[in-house]
C-alpha positions as CSV (number, residue, x, y, z in Angstrom):
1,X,52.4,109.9,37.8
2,X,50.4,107.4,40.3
3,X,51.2,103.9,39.8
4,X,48.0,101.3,41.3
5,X,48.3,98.3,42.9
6,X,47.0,97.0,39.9
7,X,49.7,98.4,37.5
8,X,47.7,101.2,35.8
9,X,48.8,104.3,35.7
10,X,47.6,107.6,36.4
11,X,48.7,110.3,34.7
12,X,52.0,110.4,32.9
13,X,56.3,111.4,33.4
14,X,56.4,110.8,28.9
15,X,59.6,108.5,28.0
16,X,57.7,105.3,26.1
17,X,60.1,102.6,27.4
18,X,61.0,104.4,30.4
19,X,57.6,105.0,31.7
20,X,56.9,101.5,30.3
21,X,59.5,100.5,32.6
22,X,58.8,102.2,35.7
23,X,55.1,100.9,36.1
24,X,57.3,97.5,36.6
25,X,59.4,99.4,39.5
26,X,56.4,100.7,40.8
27,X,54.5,97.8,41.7
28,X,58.5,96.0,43.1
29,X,58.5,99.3,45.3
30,X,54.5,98.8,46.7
31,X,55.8,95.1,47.8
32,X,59.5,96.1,48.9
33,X,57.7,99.2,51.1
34,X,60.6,101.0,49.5
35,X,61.3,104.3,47.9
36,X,63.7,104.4,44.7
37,X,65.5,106.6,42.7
38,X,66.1,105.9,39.0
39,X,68.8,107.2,36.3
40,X,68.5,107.0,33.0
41,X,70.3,107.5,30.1
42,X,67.6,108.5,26.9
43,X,69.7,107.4,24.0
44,X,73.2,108.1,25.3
45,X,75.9,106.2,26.4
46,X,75.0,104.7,30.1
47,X,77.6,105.7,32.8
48,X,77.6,103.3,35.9
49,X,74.3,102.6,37.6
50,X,72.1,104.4,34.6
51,X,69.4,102.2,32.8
52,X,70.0,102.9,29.0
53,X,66.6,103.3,27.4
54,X,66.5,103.2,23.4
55,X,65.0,106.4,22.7
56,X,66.3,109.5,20.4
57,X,65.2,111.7,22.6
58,X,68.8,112.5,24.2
59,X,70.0,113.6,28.2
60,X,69.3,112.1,31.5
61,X,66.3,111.8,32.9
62,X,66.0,111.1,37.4
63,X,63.4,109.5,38.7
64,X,62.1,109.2,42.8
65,X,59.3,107.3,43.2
66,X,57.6,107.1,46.9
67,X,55.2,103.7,47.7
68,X,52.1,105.6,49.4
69,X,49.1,103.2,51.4
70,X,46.1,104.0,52.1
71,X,45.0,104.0,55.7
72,X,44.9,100.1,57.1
73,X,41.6,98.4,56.9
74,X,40.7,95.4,59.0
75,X,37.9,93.1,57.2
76,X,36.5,90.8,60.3
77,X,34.5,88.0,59.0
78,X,32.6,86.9,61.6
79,X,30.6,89.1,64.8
80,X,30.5,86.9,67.5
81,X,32.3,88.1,70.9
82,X,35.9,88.0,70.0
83,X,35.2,89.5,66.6
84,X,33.4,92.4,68.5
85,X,36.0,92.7,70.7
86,X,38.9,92.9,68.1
87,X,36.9,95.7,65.8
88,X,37.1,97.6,69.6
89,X,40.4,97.5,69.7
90,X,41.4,97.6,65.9
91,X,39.3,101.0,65.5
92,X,41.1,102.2,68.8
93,X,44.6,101.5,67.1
94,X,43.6,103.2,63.6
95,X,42.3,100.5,61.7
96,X,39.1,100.9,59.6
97,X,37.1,98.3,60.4
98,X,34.8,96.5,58.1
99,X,32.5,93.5,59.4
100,X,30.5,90.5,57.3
101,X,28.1,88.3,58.9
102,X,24.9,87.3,58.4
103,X,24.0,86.9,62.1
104,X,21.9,88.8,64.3
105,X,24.9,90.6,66.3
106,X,26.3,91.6,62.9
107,X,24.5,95.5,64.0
108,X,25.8,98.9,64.3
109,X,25.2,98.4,68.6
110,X,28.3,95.7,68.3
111,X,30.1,97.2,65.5
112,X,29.7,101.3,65.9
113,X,31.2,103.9,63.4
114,X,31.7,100.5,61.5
115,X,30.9,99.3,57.7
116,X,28.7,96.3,57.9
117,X,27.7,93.8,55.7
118,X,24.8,91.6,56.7
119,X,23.4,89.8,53.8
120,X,22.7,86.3,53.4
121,X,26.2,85.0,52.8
122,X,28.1,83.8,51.3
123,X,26.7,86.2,47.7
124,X,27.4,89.2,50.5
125,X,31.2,88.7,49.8
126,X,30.5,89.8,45.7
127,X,29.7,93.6,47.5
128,X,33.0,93.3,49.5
129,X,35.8,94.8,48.0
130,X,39.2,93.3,49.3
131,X,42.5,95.6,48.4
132,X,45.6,93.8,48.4
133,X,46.7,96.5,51.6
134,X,43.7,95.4,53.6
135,X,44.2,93.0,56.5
136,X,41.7,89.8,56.9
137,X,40.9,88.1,60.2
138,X,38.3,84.9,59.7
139,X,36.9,85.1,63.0
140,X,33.8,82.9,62.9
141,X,34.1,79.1,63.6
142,X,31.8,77.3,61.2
143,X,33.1,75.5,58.6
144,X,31.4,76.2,55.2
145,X,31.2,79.8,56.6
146,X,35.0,80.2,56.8
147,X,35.3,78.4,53.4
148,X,33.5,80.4,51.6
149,X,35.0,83.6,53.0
150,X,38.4,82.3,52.5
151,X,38.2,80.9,49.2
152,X,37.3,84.7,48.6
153,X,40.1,86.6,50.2
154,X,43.2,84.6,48.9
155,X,41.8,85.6,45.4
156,X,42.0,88.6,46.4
157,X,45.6,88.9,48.0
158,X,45.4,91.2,50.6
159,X,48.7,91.9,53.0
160,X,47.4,89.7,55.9
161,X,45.3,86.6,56.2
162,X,43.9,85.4,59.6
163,X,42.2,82.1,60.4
164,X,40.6,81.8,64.4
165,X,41.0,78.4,65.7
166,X,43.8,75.1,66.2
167,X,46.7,74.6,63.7
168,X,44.8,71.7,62.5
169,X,41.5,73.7,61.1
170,X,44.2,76.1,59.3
171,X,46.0,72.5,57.6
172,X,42.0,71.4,56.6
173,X,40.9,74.2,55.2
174,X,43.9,74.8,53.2
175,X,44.3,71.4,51.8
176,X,41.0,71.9,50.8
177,X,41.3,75.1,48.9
178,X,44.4,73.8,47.3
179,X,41.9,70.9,45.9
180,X,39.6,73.1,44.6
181,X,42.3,74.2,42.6
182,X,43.4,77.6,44.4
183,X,46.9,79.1,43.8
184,X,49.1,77.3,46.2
185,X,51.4,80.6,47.2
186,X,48.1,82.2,48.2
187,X,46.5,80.1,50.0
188,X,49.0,78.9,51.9
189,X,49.6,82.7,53.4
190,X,46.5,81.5,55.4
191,X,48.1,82.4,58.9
192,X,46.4,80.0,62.0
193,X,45.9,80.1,64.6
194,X,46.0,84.1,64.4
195,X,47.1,86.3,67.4
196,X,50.3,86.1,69.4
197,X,50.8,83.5,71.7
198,X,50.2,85.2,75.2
199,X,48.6,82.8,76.9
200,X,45.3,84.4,76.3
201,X,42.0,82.8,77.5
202,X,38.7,85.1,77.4
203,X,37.6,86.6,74.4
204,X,39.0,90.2,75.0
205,X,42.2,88.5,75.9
206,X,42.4,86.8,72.3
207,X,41.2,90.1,70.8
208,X,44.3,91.6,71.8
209,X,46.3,89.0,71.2
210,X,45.4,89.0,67.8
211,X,45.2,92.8,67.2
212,X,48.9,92.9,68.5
213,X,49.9,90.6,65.7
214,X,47.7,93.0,63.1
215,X,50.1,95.9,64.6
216,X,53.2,93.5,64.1
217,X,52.3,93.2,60.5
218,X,51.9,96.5,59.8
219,X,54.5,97.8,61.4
220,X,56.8,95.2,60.1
C-alpha cells in the first residue's frame, strides 16, 4: 500500500482500524525521514510493544513501512543572473529545476533542459504545482513580485523556503503575510537571506553559496 503526502492511500494491506491507523504513521514517517516497523495484535491480548487493534479477526499482523521521495526539485522564482547561475549548478547537483518569470531572460538559452514558466505573473503561479518535497528559492528582488510568489509557496508547504536579499526584507515580507492572515508556522519557515555565509560577492559566488545550503537541506 502507497501512502501520499496527502494521506490517501493507494492500494490496500485490509485490517479496517489498522490500515486506518497506519495512513496516520505514514504521513509521521514522510516528516521523521524514517522507516518503521509495526506489531499488531488483531483482537488478542497485546504483548509489550504491540498496538491492540479491536478487530475479530485474530493473530498478529507486522508491518515495515519505507518513506520513499521523489527526486529533489528546485522551483527558482526569478531569472536574473544569480537565478541562472543557481539552476547551473542545481541541475549539475541533481536537482530538477523549474523556473517562473515573466521576463525576457526567463528562455530555454538561460535555463536549458529546464521547465519554464513565462506567463504574465503573478496567474502563472495557478499552473505551478508546488509538492511539499520540492525546494523554493525567491530569487528576484521586486517587491510585489516576491509577494505574490511567496504568499503562494507557504500555502503550499514545500521542504525548503528561500528568500534573496537582507534579514530585513525577509522580517517585511513576513509580517506582511502574517497580516494578510497567513498561517504563522508557515510563513515564518521563510529562510533569509538564503545561502551560506561564505563571504560571497559576484553572482556565481552567491549561486553556490545558496545551492550549498539546498545540498545541506537535503542531505540533512
Amino acid at each position: 500500500m502507497l501512502v501520499t503526502s496527502k494521506g490517501e492511500a493507494i492500494g490496500t494491506i485490509g485490517g479496517g482500524g489498522m490500515e486506518r491507523l497506519l495512513v496516520g504513521r505514514a504521513l509521521e514517517a514522510l516528516e521523521e525521514h524514517k522507516p518503521h516497523s509495526y506489531h499488531f495484535a488483531m483482537g488478542i491480548p497485546a504483548r509489550e510493544g504491540m498496538i491492540p487493534v479491536d478487530s475479530k479477526c485474530g493473530g498478529e499482523v507486522k508491518i515495515f513501512m519505507d518513506p520513499i521521495y521523489p527526486d529533489p526539485r528546485l522551483v527558482i522564482m526569478g531569472s536574473g543572473l544569480i537565478a541562472q547561475a543557481v539552476a547551473r549548478y542545481a541541475q549539475d547537483c541533481g536537482f530538477t529545476v523549474i523556473v517562473v518569470d515573466d521576463a525576457e531572460t526567463a528562455t530555454q538559452a538561460y535555463f536549458p533542459d529546464m521547465t519554464i514558466y513565462n506567463k504574465p505573473y503573478p496567474e502563472s503561479l495557478q499552473d505551478v504545482e508546488i509538492r511539499h518535497s520540492d525546494y523554493v528559492a525567491m530569487l528576484h528582488g521586486e517587491t510585489d513580485f516576491e509577494i505574490a510568489g511567496l504568499r503562494y509557496t507557504v500555502q503550499s508547504t514545500p521542504a525548503f523556503i528561500g528568500l534573496l536579499g537582507s534579514r530585513n526584507k525577509r522580517k517585511e515580507h513576513v509580517k506582511q503575510l502574517k497580516e494578510e492572515g497567513l498561517p504563522m508556522e508557515a510563513v515564518e519557515k521563510i529562510k533569509g537571506p538564503i545561502g551560506l555565509e561564505i563571504e560571497a560577492e559576484t553572482p556565481e559566488e552567491i549561486a553556490i553559496s545558496i545551492v550549498a545550503e539546498l545540498i545541506q537541506q537535503k542531505r540533512g
